[in-house]
C-alpha positions as CSV (number, residue, x, y, z in Angstrom):
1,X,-5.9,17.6,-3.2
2,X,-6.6,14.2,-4.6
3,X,-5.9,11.0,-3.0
4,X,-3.6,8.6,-4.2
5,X,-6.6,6.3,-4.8
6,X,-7.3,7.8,-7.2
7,X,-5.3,9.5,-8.7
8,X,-4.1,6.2,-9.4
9,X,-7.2,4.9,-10.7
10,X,-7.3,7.8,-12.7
11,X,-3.7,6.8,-14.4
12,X,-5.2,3.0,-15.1
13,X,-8.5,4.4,-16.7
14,X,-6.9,7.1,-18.8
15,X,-6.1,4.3,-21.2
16,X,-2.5,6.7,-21.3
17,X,0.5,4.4,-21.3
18,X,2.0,5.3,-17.9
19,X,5.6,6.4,-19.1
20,X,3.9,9.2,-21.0
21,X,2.3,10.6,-17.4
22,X,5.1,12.4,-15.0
23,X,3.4,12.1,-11.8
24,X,4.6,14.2,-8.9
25,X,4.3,13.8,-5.1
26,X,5.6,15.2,-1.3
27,X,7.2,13.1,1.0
28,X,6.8,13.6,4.8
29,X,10.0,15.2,6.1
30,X,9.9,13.7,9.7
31,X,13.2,11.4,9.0
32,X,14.3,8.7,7.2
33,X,12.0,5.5,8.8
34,X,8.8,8.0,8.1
35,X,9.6,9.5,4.4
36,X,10.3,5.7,3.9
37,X,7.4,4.2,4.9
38,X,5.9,7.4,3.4
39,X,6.9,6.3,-0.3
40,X,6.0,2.3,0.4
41,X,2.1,3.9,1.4
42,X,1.9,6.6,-1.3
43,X,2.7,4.0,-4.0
44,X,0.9,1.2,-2.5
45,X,-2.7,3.5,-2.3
46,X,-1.8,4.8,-5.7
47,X,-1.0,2.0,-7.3
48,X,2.0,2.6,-9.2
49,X,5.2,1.4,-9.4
50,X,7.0,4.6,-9.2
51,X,6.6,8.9,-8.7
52,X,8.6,10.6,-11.4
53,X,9.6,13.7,-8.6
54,X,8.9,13.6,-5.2
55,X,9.2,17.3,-3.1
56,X,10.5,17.7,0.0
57,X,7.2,18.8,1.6
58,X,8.5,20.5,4.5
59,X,12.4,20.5,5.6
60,X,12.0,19.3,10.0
61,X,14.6,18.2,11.8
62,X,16.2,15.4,9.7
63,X,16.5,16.5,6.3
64,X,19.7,14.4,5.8
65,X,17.9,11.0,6.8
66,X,14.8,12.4,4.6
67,X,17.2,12.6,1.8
68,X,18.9,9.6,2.2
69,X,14.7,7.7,1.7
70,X,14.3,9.8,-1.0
71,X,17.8,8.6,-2.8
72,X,17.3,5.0,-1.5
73,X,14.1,5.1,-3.2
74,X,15.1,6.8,-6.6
């Protein structure tokens, strides 16, 4: 697994413009206040502005409120 550190300093040294990457990700699945602040981190550490697909990582017990951070955040 590699961190979002750098995988994201990887993206920025590639040289690669970064529409021409499709980076994918998981999102925690504990809810919609922790797959939110989930997304803020991931893209924070990585550096980037956006994920082109984030997974459900594993479905717990607020998949609607999981969805609805994922949705906000598309």
């Amino acid at each position: 697994m590699i961190c979002f550190i750098t995988a994201g300093a990887a993206v920025k040294e590639s040289g690669l413009p970064r529409e021409e990457l499709f980076i994918i990700t998981k999102a925690m699945t504990t809810g919609y206040r922790a797959t939110k602040l989930g997304i803020d981190n991931s893209l924070t550490e990585a550096g980037l502005d956006y994920f082109d697909l984030m997974l459900i990582h594993w479905p717990m017990q607020d998949d609607l409120g999981t969805y609805r951070a994922l949705e906000e955040a598309y």
